[in-house]
N, C-alpha and C positions, 0 to 999 in steps of 0.2 A: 309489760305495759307499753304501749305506743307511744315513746316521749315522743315533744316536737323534734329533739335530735334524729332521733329515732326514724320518725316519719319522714324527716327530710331527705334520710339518707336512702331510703328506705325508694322512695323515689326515684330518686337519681340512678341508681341500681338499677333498679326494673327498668328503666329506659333504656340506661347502658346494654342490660342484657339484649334488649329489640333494638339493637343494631346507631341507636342517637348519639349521637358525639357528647359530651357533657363537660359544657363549657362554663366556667367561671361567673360569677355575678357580677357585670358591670358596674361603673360606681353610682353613685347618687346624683352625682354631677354631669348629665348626656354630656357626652362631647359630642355627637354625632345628628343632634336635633335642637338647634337654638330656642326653638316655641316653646319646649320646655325648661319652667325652673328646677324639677327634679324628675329621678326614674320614676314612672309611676305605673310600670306593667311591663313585664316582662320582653314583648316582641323589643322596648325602645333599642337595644343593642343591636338590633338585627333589622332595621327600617330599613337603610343598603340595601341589603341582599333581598329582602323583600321588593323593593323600589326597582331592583336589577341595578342599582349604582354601583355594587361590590359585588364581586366574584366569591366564592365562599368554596371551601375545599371541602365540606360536607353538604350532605344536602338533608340530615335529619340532625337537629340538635334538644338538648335539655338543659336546664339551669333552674339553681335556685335562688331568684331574684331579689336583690334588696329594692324595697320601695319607699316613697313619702306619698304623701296625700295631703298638701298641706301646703295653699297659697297657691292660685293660681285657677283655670279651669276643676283641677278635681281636688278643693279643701273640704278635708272631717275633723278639720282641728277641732270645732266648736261643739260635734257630738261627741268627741271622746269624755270617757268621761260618762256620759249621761246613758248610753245604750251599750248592748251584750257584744257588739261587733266591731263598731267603728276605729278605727287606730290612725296616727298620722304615720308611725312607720309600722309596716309589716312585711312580708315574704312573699314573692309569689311565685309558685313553683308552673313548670308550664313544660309542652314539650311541644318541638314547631316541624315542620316539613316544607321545603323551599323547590315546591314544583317537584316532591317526591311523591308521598302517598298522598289520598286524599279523605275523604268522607267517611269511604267506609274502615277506613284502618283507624283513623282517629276514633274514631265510635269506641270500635272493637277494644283498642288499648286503652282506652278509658275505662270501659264498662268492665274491663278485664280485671284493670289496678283497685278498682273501688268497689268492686263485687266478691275477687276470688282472691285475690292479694291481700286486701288490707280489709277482708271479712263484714263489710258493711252490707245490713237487710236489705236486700233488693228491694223488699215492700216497703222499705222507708224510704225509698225514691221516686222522684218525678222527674220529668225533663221537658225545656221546651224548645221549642223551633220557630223560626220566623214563619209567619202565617200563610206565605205562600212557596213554602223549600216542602214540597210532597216528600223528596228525593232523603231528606234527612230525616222526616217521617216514617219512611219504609222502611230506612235501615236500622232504627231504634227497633222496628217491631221485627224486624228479621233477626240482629245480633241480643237483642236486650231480650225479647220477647216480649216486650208492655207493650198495656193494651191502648186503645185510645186515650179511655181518658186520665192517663199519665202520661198523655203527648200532648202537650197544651202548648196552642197555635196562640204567638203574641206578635202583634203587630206592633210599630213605631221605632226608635234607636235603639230603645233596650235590648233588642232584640235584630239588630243590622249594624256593625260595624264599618266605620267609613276611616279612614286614616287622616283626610281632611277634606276638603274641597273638590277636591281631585287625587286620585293615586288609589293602590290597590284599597277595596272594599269588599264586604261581603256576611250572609247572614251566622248567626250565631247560635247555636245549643248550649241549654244551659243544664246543667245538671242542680238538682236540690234534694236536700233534707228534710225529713219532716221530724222535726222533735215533740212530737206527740201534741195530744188535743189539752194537753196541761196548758201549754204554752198560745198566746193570743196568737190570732194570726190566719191570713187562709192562704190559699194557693197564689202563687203569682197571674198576673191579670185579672185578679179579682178587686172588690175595693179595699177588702183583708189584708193585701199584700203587702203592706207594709210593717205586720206584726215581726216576729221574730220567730214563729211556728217554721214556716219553709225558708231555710238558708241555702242559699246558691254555693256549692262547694269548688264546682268549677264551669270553666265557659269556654267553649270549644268555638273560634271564629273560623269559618269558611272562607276561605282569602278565593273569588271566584271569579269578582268582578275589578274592572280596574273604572272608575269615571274621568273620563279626557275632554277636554274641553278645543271647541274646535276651532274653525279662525274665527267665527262673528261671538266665543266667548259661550256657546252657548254647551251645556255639559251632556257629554251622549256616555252611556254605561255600555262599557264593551265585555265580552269575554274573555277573560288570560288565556293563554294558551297551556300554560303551567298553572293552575290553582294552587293553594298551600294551605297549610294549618296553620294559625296561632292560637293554643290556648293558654288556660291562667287559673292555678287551684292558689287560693289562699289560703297556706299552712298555716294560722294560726285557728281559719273556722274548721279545716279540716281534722286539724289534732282535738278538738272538743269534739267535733263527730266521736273520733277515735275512742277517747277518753271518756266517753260517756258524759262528758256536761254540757249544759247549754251557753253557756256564758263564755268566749275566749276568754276574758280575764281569769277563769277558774280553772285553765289549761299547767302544766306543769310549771312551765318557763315563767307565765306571770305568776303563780303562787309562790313562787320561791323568793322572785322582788318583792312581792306585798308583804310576805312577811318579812323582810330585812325593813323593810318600812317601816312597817308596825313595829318591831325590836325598837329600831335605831329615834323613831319620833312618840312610844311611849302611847301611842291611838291604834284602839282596833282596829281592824278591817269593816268589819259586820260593824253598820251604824251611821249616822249621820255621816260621818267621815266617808264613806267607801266610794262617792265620785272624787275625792283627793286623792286617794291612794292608788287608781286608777287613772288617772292623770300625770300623776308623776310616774307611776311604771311605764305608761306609751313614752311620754315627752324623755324619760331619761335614756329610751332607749333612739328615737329620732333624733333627739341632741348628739348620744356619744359618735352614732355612725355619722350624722352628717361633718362633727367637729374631725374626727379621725381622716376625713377623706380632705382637709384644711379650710372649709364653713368657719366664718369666725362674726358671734354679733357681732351683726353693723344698723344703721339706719337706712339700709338701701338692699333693695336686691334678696339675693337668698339669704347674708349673711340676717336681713331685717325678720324673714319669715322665722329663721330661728332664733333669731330675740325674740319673736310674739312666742315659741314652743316654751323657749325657757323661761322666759316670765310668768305664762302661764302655767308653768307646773312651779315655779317658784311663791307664785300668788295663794295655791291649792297649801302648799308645805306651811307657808304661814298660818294661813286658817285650819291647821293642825296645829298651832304653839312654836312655829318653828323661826325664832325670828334671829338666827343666827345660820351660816350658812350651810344645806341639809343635806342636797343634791348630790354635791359633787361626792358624798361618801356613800354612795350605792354605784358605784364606780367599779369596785372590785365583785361587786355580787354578777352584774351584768356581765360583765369578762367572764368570772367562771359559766356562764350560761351559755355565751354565744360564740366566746373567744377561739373554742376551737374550730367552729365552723366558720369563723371571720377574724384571721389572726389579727386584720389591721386596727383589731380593738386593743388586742395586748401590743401590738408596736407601738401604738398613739397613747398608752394609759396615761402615761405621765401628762402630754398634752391636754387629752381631754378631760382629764381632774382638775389641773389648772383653770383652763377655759371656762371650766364651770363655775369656779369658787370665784375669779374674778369678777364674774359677771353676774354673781349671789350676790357678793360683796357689795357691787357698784351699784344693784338695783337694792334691796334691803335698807341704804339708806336714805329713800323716798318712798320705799311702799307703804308703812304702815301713816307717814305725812298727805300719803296721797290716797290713801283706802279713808281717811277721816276725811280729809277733803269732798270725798264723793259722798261719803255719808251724810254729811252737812250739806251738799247742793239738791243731793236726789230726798234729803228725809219727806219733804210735802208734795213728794209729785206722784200721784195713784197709779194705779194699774192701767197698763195702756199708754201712759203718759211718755215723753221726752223729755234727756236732762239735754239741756242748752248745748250746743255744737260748741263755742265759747270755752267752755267749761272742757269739755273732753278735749279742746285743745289745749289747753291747760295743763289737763294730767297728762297729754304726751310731750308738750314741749319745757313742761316742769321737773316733773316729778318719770318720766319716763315710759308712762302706760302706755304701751301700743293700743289702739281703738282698740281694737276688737276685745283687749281681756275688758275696757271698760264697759264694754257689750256685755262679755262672759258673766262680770259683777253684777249687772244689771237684770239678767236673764230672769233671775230667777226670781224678780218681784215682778217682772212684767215688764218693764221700762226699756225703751229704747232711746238712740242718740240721736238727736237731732242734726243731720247730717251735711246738710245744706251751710251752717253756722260753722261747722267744722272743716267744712273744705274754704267757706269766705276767713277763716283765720288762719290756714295755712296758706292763700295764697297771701295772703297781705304778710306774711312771714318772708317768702319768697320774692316781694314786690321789693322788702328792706333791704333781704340779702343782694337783689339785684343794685340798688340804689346804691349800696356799701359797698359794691365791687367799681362803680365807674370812677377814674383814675387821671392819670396822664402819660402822654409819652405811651410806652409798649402798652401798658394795661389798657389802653383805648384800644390799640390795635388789636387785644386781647379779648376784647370784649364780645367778639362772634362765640368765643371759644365761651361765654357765660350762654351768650343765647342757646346755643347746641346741647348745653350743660341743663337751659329748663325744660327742654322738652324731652330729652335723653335720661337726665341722673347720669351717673355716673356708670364705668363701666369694669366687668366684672372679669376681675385679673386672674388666668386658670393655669397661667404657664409655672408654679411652683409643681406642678404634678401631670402636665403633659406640653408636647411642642406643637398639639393639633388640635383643633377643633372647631366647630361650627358654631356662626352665627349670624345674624340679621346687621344686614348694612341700614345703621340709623341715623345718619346725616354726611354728606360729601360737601367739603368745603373746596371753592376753588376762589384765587385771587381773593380774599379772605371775605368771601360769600359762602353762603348756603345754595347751595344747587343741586334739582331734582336727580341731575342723571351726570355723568362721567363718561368721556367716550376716548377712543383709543388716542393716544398721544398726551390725555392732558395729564400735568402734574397737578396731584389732587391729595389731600387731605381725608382719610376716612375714617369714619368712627363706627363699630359694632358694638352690641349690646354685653359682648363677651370675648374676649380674646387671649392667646398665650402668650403675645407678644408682651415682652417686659418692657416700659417704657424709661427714658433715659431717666436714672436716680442715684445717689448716694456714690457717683462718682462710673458709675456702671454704663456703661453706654447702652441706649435703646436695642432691640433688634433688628433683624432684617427678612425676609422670607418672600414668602408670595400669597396672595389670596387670590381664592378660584373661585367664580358663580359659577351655580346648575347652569347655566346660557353658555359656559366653556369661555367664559369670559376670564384673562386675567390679569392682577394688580400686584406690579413689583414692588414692594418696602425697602425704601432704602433709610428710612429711621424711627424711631417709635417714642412719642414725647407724652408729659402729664401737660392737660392744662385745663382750668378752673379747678372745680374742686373733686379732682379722680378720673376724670376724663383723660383715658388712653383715646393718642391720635396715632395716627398710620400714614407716614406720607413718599408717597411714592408716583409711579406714573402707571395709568393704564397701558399694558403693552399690548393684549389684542381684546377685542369685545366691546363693551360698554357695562357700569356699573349703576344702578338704579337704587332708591331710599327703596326699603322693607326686600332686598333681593338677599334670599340667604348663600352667605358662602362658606368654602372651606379655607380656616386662616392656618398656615404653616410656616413655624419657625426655621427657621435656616438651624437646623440640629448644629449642626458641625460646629457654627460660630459660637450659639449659644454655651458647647460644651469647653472650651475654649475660654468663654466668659468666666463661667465657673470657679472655672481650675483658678484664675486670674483674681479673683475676686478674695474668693476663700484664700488664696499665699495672703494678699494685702492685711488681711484677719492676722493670720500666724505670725508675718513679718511686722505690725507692732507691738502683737503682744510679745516678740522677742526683742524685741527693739526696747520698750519698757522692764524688761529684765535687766537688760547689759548697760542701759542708758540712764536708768531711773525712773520711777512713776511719771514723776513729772513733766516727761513725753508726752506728747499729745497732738492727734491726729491734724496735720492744716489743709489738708487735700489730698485727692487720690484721683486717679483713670485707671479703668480698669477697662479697657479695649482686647479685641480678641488676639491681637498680636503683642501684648507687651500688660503692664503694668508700672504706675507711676504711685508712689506716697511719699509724700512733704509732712514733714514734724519738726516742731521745736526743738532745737539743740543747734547752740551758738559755735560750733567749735565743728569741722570736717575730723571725720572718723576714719581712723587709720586703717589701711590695708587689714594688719591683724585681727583687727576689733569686725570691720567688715565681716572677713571670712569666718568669725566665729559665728555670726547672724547668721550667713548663710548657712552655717552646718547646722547650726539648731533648726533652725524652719525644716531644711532635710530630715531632720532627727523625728522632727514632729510628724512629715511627711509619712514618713515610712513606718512608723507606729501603725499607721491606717485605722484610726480611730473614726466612730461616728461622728459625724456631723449633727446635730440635733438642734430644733427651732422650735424654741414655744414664745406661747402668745403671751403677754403678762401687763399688766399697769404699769408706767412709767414709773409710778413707788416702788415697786414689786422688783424691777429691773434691774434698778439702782442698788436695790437691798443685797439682789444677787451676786453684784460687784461688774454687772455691764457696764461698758463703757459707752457713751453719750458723747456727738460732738454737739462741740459746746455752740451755743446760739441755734441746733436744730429744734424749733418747733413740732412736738408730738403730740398725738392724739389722746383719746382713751387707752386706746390699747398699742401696744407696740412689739414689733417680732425681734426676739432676742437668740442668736445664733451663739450654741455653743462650742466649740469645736478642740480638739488636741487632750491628752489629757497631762493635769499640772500633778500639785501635789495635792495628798490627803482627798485624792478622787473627785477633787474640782476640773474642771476643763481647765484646758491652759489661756483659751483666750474665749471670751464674754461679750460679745458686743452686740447692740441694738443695729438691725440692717434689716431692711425689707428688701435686700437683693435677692438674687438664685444664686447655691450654693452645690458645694458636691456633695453626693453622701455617705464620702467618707474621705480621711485627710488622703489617703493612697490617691484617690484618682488623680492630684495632681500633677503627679507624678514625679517630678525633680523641680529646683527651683533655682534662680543662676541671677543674681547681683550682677550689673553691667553698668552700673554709675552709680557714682555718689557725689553730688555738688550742691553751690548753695545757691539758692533764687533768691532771698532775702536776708536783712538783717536778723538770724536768728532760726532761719528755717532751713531746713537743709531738705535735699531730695534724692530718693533711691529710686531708681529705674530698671527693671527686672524681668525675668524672662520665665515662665514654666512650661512645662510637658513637653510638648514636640518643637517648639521654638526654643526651648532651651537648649534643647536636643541638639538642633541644626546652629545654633550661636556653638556650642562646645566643637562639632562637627569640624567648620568651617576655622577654627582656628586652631586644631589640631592639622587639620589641612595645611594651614598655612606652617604650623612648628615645622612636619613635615616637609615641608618643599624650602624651608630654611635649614635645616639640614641637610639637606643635599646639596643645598648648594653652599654650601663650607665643610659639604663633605666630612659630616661626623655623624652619630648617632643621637638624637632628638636631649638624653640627658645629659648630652655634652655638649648643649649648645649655650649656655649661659661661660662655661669655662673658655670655650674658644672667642666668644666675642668679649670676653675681660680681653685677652691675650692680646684679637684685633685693634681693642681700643690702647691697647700702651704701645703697639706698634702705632696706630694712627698718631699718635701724639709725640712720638721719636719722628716721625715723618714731618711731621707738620712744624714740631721745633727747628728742623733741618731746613726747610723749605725757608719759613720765618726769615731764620740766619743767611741764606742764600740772596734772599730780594736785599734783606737791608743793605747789602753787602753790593750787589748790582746797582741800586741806588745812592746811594754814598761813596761809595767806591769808585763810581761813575761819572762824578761830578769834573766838570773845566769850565773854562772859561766861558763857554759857548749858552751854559745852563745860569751863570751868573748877569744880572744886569745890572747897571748902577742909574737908579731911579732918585731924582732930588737930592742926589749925594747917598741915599741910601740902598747899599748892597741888597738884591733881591733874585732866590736863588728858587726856582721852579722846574718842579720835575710831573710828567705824568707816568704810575706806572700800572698797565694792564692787569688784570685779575689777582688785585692784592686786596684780601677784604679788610674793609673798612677800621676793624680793627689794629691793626698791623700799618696804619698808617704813623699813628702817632710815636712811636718808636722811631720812625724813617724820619720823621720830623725834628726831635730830639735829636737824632746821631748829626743831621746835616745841619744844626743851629753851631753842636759845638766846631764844626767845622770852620763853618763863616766866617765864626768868630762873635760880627757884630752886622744885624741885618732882618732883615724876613724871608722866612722859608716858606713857601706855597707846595705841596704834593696834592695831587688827585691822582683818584684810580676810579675805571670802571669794573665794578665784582657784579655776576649774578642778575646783571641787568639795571643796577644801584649803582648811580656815580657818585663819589665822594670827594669832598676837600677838607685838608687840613692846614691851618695856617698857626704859624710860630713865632715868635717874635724875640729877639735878643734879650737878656734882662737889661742893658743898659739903654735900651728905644721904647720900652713899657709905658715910661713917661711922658709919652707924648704918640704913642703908636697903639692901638686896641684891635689884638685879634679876634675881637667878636664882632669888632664892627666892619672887619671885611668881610667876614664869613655872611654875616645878615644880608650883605651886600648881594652875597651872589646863590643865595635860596634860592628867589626868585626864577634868576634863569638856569638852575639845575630844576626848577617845580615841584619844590620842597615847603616844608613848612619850619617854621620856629631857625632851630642853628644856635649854637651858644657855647661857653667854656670859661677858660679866664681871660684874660688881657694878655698871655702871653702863650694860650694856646685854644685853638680854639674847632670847632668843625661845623660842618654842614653837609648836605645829601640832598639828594630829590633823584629822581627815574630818568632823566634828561641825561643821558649818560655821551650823546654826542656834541654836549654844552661845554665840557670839561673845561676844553681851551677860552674859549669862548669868556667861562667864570675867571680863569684865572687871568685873561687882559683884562677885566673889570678891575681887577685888584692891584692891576698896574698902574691901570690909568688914575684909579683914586690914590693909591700911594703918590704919586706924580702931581695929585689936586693937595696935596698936604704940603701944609707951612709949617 
């Protein structure tokens, strides 16, 4: 039997075999074409090397493409369901030629795969050609042998491929099926053609022409010099060819989900029910690829297009009985179906089961509040008629309906939404939220950052799964304006519709990179910030070109830093959840920087951590390191998180949903550390490689701070002071583990030196003393000595020996040490009573240019930098002595 596996592979092969490179299915999410919200045909990976933008190291490729159809230029969201073909995801298989072969070889291998390979009746074929390609006409009747009229000449797009406005174009060949005269329907170009009788199996595009538009704008169609192929079979109408049915849902792959369906919600297939169970087969499988690829509902953007998928197959399960959550457990059926042709369903399972149930869970309790609701508004309005704009804005900003499923609801009595009413309540939504944003102080300043936000939304963050990609520059802010264009030198502000750039959050610092326009224009990032509500900014300087609103570019992350970030980020993770092991729960996060050269984290705990205690954090975080555990992030409800044992800083404001990063492993196969972060992480604890403690102090009453190093700056911190061990044993002349031994030794010789020295001044000093050093000041003996580099401390001892001397009197010593001049003054005990050493000392602060001076009444000090004042202080002390009665 021809499965879909089967035929996929089966493809791919025959390709291989004629010589095609066979290249991987790109994701769901282009990086490489902004205009698009999802893949939806196969050439999108290869628009580049089509365009000549990229070089390509083959010049024939194949692939079996994941696609969406759903939201945007090409949505089937709303026929699935109701007809034999339509899907929002499916497969497109296709094989391309870049200025290799042309016409007649794509013919030939086509006509080849689908005639003699995979045994389908040539007389149940037709083919058409654009109405005026002769040349693609001759060659169907030359390789195929049909006759005319199974060459049907169609005029208009269906049948002319254009890439857009301008860029490679050219006509197309379609191949169809005819599933017999049972089935409604006539040939294509007829008014029949919309039956379901003739199905297009595949479509051969003639890449031949390119339209360039010239200086007055006006578009001239030239010739390639290189032509190319692109075509496009969709596996899932081609495996019904295979399989003998008419219906894809009746194909292997979806009979195996419909009946897990039917089991698990207790409703046949055959019956009223069979557009719900068809519905949930497409939508489960467009959800679980687009969640796998990290798609997550949102109200905006792609995340919003698959809120409408999963709602809508969530809407279909209830109108099966299914009013608890259904979805998320046909999860494992789909994995065994497709998981070996697309591992990154079994890598994500856990994720995308999650993602599902939370967002069953979160929508289930409004839907069946809001399915009555509509019931009650629409019950008196006939056929033909509209329920109130009003009202559907209602069910979305209440109860959570996206339009369109209250369209879907509606379809089927006839009834449409009054549109007009729906777009005047969501603006006057928007008029509030603006009104609710104006402020004071920054948020005024702020407020450009709202207006760029109405006309923008918000922008769509891709850097957890690549550092590149394209997009549309949709507002440049300059001097905190909106302005059309950017031109080289100014520092400007810029916002795209999409980017990798992480913006500065949760203690992570922004990125940095470059962004490039098609015009070879470019824009340096030196930071990347949130502002209103999602709005990545970009602010940097044009350094050559100029940058213009709607010009699309290429945005790229500064790799190196961002890898860097990582490592940084993810230690901060491991170093509090060890920190809460060694230190007690009751740790808790106060701040963090997580920069590409360093890392910072501040916690609660009153008391500095000793050396030991230190280094035992540091070995566990190593410990944790070199396990080289996965790293793992699902998406979950702020209930959900907390239940898991994530940790939450306290006062952050969360959403719906929230990304919770697990990482290291603890005990009883828990992670070791839990925490809610919507940063970039590594993906796995090894990448960080080493981790190296370089301070611990305290900023606060009660807060202490660790400041730390990994991967290749830890590297070069250990480096650099092994370096220095090194060059300190040499020069004491031992081996590096005998340098703690010899410098005990040097310190008890220093201190026998220093004793010695000590003993030798006082001795010079006191020893030294006559007549010449003595004055007699008011009757009172006053005996002044200054002596050169004796420090400061060693004065007062020289003070004490020359009092007992005196006998009865004032002692005054200064020394210059070190660049610090000192004085010490002493006072007999029997002149205390009338004589106060502090008050000479205060005296003469001043002109040494010191501050404060103090001690007791009979002995006292002062200093200051004034070191050529010395003498100078000590006549002051004279001549006050001298003013004393």
């Amino acid at each position: 039997m021809w499965t879909t596996a089967k035929t996929r592979q089966f493809f791919l092969d025959y390709f291989s075999r004629n010589e095609h490179k066979i290249v991987p299915s790109s994701g769901l999410v282009p990086r490489n074409d902004p205009t698009l919200l999802f893949t939806n045909a196969g050439m999108v990976q290869f628009k580049n090397i089509f365009t000549g933008a990229e070089k390509s190291s083959f010049s024939r490729a194949a692939t079996a493409q994941k696609c969406i159809r759903a939201g945007g230029k090409h949505n089937d969201l709303e026929n699935v369901g109701h007809t034999a073909r339509h899907h929002t995801f499916f497969e497109m298989l296709g094989n391309f030629s870049f200025g290799d072969y042309f016409k007649d070889r794509a013919i030939e291998l086509a006509w080849n795969l689908v005639t003699k390979e995979f045994g389908i009746d040539a007389k149940r074929l037709l083919v058409t050609v654009y109405i005026d390609d002769d040349e693609a006409a001759k060659l169907w009747k030359k390789i195929a042998g049909l006759s005319d009229d199974r060459i049907l000449r169609i005029a208009g797009s269906d049948n002319f491929w254009a890439m857009g406005e301008t860029g490679p174009c050219g006509p197309c060949s379609e191949i169809f099926f005819d599933h017999g005269d049972k089935i409604q329907g006539g040939p294509p170009g007829t008014p029949e053609a919309d039956g379901d009788r003739f199905v297009e199996i595949w479509n051969l595009v003639f890449m031949q022409y390119e339209d360039a538009a010239d200086t007055e704008g006006a578009i001239k169609r030239l010739s390639l010099p290189k032509p190319s192929i692109d075509t496009g079979m969709g596996l899932e109408r081609v495996s019904a060819v295979l399989q003998g049915v008419h219906d894809n849902y009746d194909i292997d792959l979806f009979k195996n989900i419909i009946q897990v369906i039917a089991e698990e919600s207790k409703v046949a297939y055959q019956g009223p029910q069979t557009p719900s169970h068809r519905v949930i087969a497409d939508h489960l499988r467009s959800t679980s690829f687009l969640v796998a690829e990290g798609v997550t509902p949102s109200n905006e953007g792609r995340g919003y297009v698959l809120r409408r998928i999963m709602r809508r197959a969530m809407r279909h399960a209830y109108l099966m009985g299914q009013e608890e959550p259904f979805i998320y457990r046909l999860v494992p059926t789909l994995i065994n179906e497709m998981g070996e042709a697309y591992p990154e369903l079994t890598q994500a399972r856990a994720f995308i089961t999650e993602t599902i149930k939370l967002e069953e869970e979160r929508f289930l309790k409004t839907l069946g509040r809001g399915l009555k609701l509509l019931e009650e508004e629409s019950k008196g309005i006939a056929q033909n008629g509209s329920l109130a704009g009003a009202i559907a804005f209602k069910l979305y900003d209440t109860y959570g309906f996206p339009i369109d499923l209250t369209e879907d609801v509606l379809k089927s009595r006839g009834i449409s939404v009054e549109m007009q009413g729906y777009e005047k309540a969501m603006e006057h939504q928007r008029q509030e939220a603006r009104a609710a944003w104006v402020g004071s102080g920054e948020q005024k300043t702020d407020r450009i950052w709202f207006d760029v936000f109405e006309k923008t939304g918000p922008s769509e963050f891709l850097g957890y799964t690549t550092h590149e990609a394209q997009g549309i520059v949709q507002a440049l802010v300059l001097d905190n304006k909106s302005v059309p264009r950017a031109q080289k030198g100014d520092m400007v502000h810029l916002i795209s519709n999409q980017t990798p750039f992480y913006a500065e959050s949760g203690g992570q610092v922004g990125d940095t990179g470059i962004i490039l326009s098609e015009k070879k224009a470019s824009f340096e990032v030196v930071d990347t910030f949130k502002r209103a509500d999602g709005l990545f900014v970009h602010k940097g300087i044009v350094k050559d070109g100029s940058f213009e609103i709607n010009d699309t570019v290429t945005l790229k992350v500064d790799a190196e830093r961002r890898t860097l970030l990582r490592s940084n980020h993810s230690a901060t993770h491991l170093l509090h959840a060890v920190l809460r092991k060694h230190l007690g729960t009751h740790v808790v996060q106060k701040g963090s920087l997580v920069a590409p050269d360093r890392l910072r984290f501040d916690f609660s705990y009153p008391t500095p951590l000793s050396k030991d205690l230190l280094q035992s954090i540091e070995d566990e975080v190593n410990f944790l390191i070199r396990r080289n555990t996965d790293t793992v992030t699902h998406v979950m409800s702020p209930e959900e998180a907390q239940h898991s044992g994530a940790l939450a800083l306290f006062g952050e404001k969360y959403g719906e949903t929230v990304r919770v990063v697990f990482m290291g492993a603890g005990d009883q196969d828990k992670s070791y550390s839990i925490e809610f972060c919507g940063g970039t992480h590594v993906h796995h604890t090894g990448d960080i490689g080493y981790f190296k403690i370089i301070s611990e102090s305290g900023v606060a009453a009660g807060i202490r701070r660790i400041e730390a190093l990994t991967g290749k700056s830890a590297e070069q911190f250990i480096s650099q002071r092994l370096s220095i061990l090194d060059h300190i044993a040499t020069s004491l002349k031992v081996t590096p583990d005998k340098i703690i031994e010899r410098i005990e030794a040097l310190r008890e010789e220093q201190k026998k030196l220093e004793r010695s020295l000590k003993e030798l001044r006082e001795k010079r000093v006191t020893g030294g003393s006559d007549d010449g050093d003595i004055k007699i000041i008011a009757g009172i003996k006053l005996v002044s000595h200054v002596s050169d580099e004796t420090p400061a401390g060693e004065l007062k001892p020289i003070v004490d020996q020359l009092k007992k001397k005196v006998g009865s009197g004032v002692v005054v010593v200064g020394s210059s040490f070190e660049g610090k001049a000192s004085i010490v003054v002493g006072i007999t005990d029997d002149l205390t009573s009338k004589l106060d050493a502090v008050k000479f000392v205060r005296l003469v602060v001043p002109i040494l240019g010191g501050k404060g001076g103090g001690g007791r009444p009979d002995l006292a000090q002062a200093g200051g930098p004034e070191t050529s004042k010395i003498s100078t202080a000590i006549s002051a002390i004279e001549k006050a002595l001298a003013e004393e009665k």
